[in-house]
C-alpha positions as CSV (number, residue, x, y, z in Angstrom):
1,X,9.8,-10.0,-35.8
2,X,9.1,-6.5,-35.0
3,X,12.5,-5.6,-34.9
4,X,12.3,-2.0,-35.7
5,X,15.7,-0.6,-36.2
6,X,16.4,-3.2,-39.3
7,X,13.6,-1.8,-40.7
8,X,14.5,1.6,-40.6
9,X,17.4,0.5,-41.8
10,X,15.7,-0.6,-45.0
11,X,13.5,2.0,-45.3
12,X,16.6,4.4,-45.5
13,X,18.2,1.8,-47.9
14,X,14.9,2.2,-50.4
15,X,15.0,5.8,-50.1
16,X,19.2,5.8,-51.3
17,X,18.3,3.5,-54.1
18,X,15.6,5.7,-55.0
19,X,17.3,8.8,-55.0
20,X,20.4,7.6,-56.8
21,X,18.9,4.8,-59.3
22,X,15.7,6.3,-60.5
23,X,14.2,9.3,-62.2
24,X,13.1,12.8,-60.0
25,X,9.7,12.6,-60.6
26,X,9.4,8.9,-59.4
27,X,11.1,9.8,-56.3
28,X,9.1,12.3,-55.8
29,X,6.7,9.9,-56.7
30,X,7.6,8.0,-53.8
31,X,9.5,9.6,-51.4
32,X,6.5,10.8,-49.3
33,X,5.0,7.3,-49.0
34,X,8.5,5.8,-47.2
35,X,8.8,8.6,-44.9
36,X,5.6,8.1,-43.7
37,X,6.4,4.5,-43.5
38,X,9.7,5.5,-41.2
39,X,7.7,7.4,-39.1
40,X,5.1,4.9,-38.0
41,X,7.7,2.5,-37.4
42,X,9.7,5.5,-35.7
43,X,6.7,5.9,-33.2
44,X,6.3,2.0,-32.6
45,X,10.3,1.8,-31.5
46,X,9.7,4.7,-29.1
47,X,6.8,3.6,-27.8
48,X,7.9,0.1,-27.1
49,X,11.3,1.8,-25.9
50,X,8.9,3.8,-23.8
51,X,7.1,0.6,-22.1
52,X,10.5,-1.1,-21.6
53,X,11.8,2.0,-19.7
54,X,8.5,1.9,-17.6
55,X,8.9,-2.0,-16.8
56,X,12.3,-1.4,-15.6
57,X,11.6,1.5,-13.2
58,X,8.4,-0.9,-11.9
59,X,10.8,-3.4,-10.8
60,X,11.5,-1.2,-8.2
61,X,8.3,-2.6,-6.2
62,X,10.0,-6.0,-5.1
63,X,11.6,-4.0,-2.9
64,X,8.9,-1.8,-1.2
65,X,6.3,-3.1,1.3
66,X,3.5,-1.9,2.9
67,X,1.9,1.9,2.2
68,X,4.9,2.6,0.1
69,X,4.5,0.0,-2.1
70,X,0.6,0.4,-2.5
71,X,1.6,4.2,-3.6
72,X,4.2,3.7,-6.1
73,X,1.6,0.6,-7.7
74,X,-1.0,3.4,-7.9
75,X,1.2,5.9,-9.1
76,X,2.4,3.1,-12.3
77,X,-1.1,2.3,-13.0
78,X,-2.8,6.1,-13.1
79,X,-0.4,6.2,-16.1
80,X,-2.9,5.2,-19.4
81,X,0.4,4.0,-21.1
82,X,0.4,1.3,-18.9
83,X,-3.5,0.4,-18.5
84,X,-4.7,1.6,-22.2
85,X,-3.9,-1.1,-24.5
86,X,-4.5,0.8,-27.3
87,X,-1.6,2.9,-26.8
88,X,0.4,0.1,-27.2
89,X,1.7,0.1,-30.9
90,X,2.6,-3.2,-31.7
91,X,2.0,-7.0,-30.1
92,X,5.9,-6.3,-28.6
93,X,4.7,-3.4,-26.8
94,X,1.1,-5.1,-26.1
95,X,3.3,-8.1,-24.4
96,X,5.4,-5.4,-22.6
97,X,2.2,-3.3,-20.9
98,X,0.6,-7.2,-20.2
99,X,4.1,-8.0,-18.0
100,X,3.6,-5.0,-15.8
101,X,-0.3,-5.2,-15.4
102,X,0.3,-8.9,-14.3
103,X,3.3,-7.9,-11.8
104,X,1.0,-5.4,-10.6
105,X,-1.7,-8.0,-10.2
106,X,0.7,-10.2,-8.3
107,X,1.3,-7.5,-5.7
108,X,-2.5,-6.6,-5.1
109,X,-3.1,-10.7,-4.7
110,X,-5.7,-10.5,-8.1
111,X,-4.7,-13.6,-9.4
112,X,-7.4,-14.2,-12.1
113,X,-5.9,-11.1,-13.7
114,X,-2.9,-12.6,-13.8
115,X,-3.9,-15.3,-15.1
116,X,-5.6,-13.9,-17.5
117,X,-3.2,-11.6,-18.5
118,X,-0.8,-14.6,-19.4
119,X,-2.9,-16.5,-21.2
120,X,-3.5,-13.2,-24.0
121,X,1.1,-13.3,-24.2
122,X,0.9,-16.8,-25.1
123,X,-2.5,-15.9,-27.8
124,X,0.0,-13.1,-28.9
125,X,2.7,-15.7,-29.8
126,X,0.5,-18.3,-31.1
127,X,-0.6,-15.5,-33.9
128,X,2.9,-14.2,-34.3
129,X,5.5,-16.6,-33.7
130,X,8.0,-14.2,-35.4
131,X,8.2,-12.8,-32.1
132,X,9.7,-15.8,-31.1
133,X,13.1,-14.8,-33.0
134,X,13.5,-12.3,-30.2
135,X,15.3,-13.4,-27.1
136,X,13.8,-11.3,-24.6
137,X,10.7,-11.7,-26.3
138,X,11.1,-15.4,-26.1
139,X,11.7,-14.9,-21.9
140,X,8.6,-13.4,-21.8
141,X,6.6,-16.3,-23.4
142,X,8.1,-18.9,-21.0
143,X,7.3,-16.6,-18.0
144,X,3.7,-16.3,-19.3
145,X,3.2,-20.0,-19.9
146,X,4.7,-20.8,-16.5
147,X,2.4,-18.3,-14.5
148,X,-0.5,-19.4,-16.6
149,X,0.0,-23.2,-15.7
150,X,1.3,-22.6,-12.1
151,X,-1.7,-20.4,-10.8
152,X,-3.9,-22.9,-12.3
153,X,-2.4,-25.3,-10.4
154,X,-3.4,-23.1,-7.9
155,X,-7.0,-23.0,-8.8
156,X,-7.3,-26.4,-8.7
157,X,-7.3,-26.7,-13.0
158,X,-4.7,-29.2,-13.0
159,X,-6.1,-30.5,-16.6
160,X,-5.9,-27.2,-18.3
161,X,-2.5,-26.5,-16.4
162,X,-1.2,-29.9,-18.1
163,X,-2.4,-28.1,-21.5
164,X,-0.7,-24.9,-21.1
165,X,2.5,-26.1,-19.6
166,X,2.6,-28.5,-23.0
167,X,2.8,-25.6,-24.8
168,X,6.4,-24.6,-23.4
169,X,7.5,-27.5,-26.0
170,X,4.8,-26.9,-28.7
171,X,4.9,-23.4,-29.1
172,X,8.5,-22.1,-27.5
173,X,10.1,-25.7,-28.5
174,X,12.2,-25.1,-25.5
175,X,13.4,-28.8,-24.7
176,X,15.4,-28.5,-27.7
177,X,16.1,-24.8,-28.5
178,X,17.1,-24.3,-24.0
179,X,17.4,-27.6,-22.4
180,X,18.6,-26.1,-19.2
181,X,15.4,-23.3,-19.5
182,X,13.4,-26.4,-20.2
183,X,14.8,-28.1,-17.1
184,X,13.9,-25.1,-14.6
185,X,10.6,-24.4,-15.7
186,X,9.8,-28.5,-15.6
187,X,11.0,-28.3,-12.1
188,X,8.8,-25.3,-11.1
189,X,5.6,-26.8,-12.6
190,X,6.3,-30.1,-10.9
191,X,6.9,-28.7,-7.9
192,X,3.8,-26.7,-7.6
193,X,1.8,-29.9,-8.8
194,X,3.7,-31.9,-6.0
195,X,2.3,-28.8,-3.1
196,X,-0.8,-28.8,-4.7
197,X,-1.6,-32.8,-4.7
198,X,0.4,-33.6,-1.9
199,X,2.7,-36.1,-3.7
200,X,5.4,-36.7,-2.0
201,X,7.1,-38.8,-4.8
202,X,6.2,-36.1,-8.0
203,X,8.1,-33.4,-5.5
204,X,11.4,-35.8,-5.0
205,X,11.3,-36.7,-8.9
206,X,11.6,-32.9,-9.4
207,X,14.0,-32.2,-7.1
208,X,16.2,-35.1,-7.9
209,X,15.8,-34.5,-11.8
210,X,17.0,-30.8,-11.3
211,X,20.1,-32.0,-9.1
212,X,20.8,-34.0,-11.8
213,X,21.0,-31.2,-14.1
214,X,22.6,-28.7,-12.5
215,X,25.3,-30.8,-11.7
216,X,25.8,-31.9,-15.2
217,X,25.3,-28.2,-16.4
218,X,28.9,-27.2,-14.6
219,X,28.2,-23.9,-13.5
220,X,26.6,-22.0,-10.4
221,X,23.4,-21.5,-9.9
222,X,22.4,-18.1,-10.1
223,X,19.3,-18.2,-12.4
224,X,16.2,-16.4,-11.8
225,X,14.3,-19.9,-12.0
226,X,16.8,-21.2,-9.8
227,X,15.8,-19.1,-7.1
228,X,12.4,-20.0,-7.3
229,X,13.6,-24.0,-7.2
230,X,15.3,-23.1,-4.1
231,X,12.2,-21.5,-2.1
232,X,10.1,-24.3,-3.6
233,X,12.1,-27.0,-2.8
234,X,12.6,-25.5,1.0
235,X,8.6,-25.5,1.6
236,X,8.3,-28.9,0.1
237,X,10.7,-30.6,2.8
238,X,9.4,-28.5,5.2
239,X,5.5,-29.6,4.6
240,X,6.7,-33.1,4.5
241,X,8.7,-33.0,7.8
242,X,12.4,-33.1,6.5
243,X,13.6,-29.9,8.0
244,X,17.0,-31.5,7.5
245,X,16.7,-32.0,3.8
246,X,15.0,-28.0,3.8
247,X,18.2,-26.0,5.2
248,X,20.7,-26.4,2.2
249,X,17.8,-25.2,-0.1
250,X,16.9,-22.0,2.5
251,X,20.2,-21.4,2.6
252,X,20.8,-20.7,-1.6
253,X,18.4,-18.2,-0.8
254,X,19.2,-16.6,2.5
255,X,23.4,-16.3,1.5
256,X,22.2,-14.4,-1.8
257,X,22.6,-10.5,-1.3
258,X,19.6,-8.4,-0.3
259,X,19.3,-6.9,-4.0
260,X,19.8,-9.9,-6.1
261,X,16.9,-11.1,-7.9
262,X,12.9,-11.8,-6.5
263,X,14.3,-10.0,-2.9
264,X,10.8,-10.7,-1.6
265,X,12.0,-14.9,-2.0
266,X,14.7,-13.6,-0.4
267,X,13.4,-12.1,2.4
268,X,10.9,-15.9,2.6
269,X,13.9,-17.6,3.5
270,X,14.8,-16.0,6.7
271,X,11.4,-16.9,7.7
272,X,11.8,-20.6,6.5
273,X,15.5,-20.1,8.3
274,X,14.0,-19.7,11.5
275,X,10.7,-22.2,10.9
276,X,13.5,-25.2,10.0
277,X,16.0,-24.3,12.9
278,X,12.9,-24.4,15.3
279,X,11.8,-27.7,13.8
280,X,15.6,-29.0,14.1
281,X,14.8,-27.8,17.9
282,X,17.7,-25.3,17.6
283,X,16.4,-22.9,19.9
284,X,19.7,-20.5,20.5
285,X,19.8,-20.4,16.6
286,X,16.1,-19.5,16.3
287,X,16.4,-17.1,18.8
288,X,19.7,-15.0,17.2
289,X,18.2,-14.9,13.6
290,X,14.9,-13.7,14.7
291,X,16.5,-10.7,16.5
292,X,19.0,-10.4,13.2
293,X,15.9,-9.8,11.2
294,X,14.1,-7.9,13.3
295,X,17.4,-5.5,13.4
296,X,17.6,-5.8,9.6
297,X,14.2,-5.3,8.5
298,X,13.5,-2.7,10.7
299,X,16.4,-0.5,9.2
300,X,15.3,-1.0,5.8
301,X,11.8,-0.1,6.6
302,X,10.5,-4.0,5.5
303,X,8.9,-4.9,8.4
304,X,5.3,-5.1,8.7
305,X,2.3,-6.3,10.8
306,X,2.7,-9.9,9.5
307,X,6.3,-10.2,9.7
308,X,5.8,-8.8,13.5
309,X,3.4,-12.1,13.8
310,X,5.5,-14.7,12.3
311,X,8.7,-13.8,14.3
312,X,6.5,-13.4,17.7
313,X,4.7,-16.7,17.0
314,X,8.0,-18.1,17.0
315,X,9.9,-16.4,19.6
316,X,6.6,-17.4,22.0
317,X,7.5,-20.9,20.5
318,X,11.5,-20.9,22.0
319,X,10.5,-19.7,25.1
320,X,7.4,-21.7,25.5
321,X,6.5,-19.7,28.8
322,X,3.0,-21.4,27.7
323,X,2.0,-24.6,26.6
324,X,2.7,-25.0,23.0
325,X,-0.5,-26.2,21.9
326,X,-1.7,-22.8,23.4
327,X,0.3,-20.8,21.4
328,X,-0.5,-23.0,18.3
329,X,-4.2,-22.0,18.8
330,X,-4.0,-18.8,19.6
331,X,-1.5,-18.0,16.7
332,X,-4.4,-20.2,14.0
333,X,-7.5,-17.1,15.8
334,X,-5.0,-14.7,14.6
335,X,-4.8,-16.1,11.2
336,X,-8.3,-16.9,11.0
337,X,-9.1,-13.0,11.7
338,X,-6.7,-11.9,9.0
339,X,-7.2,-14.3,6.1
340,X,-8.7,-12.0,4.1
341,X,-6.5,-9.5,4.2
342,X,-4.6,-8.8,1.1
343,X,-0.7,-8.9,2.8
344,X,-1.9,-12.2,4.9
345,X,-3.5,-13.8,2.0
346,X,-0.2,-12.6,-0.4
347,X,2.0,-14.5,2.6
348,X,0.5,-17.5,2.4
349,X,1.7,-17.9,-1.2
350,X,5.3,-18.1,-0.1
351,X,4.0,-20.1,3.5
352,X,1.2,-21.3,4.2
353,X,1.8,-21.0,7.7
354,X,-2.1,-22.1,8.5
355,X,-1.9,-25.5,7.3
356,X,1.6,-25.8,9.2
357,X,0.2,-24.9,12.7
358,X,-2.6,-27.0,12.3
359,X,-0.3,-29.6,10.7
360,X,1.3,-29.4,14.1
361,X,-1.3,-29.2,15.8
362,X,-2.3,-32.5,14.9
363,X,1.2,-33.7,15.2
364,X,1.4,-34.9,11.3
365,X,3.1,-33.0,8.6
366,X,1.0,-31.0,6.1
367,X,1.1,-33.7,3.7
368,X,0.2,-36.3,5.7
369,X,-2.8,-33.3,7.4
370,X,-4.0,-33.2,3.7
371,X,-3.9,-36.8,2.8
372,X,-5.7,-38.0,5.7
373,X,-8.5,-35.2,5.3
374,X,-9.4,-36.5,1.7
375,X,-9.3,-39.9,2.4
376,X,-11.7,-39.1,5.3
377,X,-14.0,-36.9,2.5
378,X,-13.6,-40.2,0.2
379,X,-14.5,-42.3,3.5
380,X,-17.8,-40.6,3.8
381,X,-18.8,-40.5,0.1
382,X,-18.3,-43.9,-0.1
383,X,-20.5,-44.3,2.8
384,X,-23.5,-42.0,1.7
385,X,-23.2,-43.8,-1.9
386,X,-23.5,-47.0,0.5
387,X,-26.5,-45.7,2.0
C-alpha cells in the first residue's frame, strides 16, 4: 500500500521489542539492519512528499496563458525530479511525476504523451493493486483510465477506448465501491463518444442518465467531473443546434468563481455564453458579455491572440456591417492559417469553432455537417465497388 508512516511505525515497534524483550548482543545483532530499513523508507515518504508538493505548486498553470505559462512549464520540467523517473522511489511517487508530465503534455497539445503516460498509471495499478487501498491514489487511477479512453476517442480508437474505459469496473470496481464516481466518469466517456460519432441519441442517453443521478444524489453539484459534464454537455447542444437546451449547462460553468476548479472550462463558457446568445439571435446580450470579457480578461492578463479572434468574429457577427457569409469565410482563412499552431489547435479541444462556421456555412448543424459528409464518402465507395 505504500503507506509509509505505518511502516515506520512498525519499524520503531520492532526496534522497542527488541530492545526491551531480547538479549544485547541480538540487538545489536539487529539493530543496524532496521535503521537502515527506516531510512529507506524515510527517503521514499520524503520523496513522494516532495512530488506531491511539486504537483500542487504546478497546478498553478491553469491559471496562466500565453508566454507566462510556456515559462513556468519550462521552468517545472528543467527540474530532473519531475522528468527522471528514476528518482522517483516508489510506484506512488512514479504515479505522482506521471500526473504532472501528462498535465504538462495537455498544455503543450502532445497528446500521445499523454496518452501514453496514462496508460503506464493504470500498468502501475494492474501490478500493484494495493495501491488501490489509497484514496487519492484511487483518484488518480480513474483520471488515468478516463484520459486514456477519452483521447482515444479522440484518435479515432474507439475499440481500444471501449477496453480501457472497461477497466474503470475491472480494475477500480468503481460501479460498486463509488456509484456516483462511476456515474460521472460514464457520462464523460459517453459524451466524448457521442462528439466523436456524431450520435445524437448516445449524447441525450448520457445527459439524461446523469440528470437522473444527480437529482437522486440530493446534493449540488460541485464535482470536478461535474464541471467537465457541464462544458460537454454545452458543446453537444450547441453542435446539434439546441442553443436553448446549451444555456443552463454554460451557465453551471460561467456562475462558478474565477478560481474554482479547471478555470480554463471556466473561462470556455463565456465563449459558449456569447456563441449560444448569438445563436438564440440575442444580439444586445452578445454584444454586453463580449465587452465584459474583454474588460475582464484583459485585467487579469488572459487574453490572447485567439481569444481577440473569437470575440471579433462575433462582434463582426452582431453588427453584420458585411454579409454574414463573408465574415463566415473570412473568419474559416483565418483558422485555416493558424491550425497548426499550438494555442489554436489547444482551442479547438474545448470548441471546435471550424466545424461550426462551416457548419453554418452550410446552414446544417455540425452533426448533421458530419453525417452527411460520410454518407457522401459511403456514397462514393459504394459506387467505385460498383464500378
Amino acid at each position: 500500500m505504500e503507506n509509509y508512516e505505518a511502516v515506520r511505525k512498525l519499524i520503531r515497534f520492532e526496534i522497542g521489542v527488541l530492545r526491551e524483550a531480547y538479549s544485547p548482543e541480538k540487538y545489536s545483532q539487529d539493530i543496524d539492519a532496521l535503521l537502515d530499513e527506516e531510512l529507506r523508507v524515510w527517503k521514499r515518504e520524503v520523496n513522494k512528499a516532495e512530488l506531491l508538493r511539486i504537483d500542487a505548486r504546478f497546478q498553478k498553470s491553469w491559471h496562466l496563458t500565453g508566454t507566462e505559462r510556456k515559462l513556468f512549464l519550462i521552468e517545472f520540467t528543467s527540474n530532473p525530479i519531475v522528468t527522471d523517473q528514476q528518482l522517483a522511489l516508489s510506484k506512488s511517487a512514479r504515479v505522482i511525476q506521471l500526473q504532472i508530465q501528462w498535465l504538462n503534455s495537455f498544455f503543450i497539445g502532445e497528446f500521445s504523451s499523454l496518452t501514453e503516460g496514462a496508460d503506464q498509471i493504470i500498468r502501475i495499478f494492474e501490478n500493484a493493486p494495493a495501491l488501490l487501498e489509497d484514496r487519492s491514489m484511487y483518484d488518480c487511477l480513474v483520471k488515468a483510465i478516463l484520459y486514456s479512453s477519452t483521447f482515444r476517442v479522440r484518435s479515432n480508437d474507439l475499440a481500444g477506448a471501449q477496453r480501457q474505459f472497461a477497466k474503470l469496473n475491472t480494475l477500480a470496481n468503481a460501479k460498486k465501491k463509488t456509484p456516483l464516481m462511476f456515474s460521472e466518469q460514464e457520462t464523460i466517456f459517453r459524451l466524448y463518444l457521442s462528439l466523436k460519432t456524431f450520435d445524437e441519441q448516445v449524447g441525450e442517453n448520457a445527459i439524461a442518465s446523469y440528470l437522473d443521478a444527480e437529482s437522486s444524489n440530493f446534493s449540488e453539484p460541485s464535482s470536478k467531473s461535474e464541471i467537465n459534464i457541464s462544458h460537454l454537455s454545452s458543446v453537444y447542444y450547441l453542435y446539434t443546434g439546441k442553443p436553448q437546451l446549451a444555456l443552463p449547462w454554460i451557465n453551471r460553468n460561467r456562475n462558478r468563481k474565477r478560481n474554482s476548479v479547471r478555470p480554463d472550462l471556466v473561462m470556455a463558457s463565456r465563449l459558449l455564453f456569447v456563441v449560444c446568445h448569438w445563436q438564440m439571435e440575442n444580439i444586445d446580450v452578445v454584444e454586453r458579455e463580449i465587452r465584459s470579457i474583454r474588460t475582464s480578461w484583459g485585467r487579469y492578463k488572459l487574453m490572447n491572440e485567439y481569444y481577440d479572434f473569437f470575440l471579433k468574429l462575433f462582434s463582426n457577427l452582431s453588427k453584420q456591417q458585411v454579409s454574414e457569409k463573408e465574415i463566415i469565410v473570412n473568419s474559416l482563412q483565418k483558422l485555416k492559417q493558424n491550425e497548426e499552431a499550438p494555442l489554436w489547435l489547444a482551442m479547438s479541444h474545448y470548441f471546435h469553432l471550424k466545424d461550426w462556421l462551416n457548419a453554418k456555412w452550410r446552414e446544417q448543424t455540425v452533426f448533421q455537417m458530419h453525417l452527411s459528409v460520410s454518407k457522401s464518402i459511403d456514397d462514393n465507395d459504394k459506387d467505385v465497388s460498383s464500378s
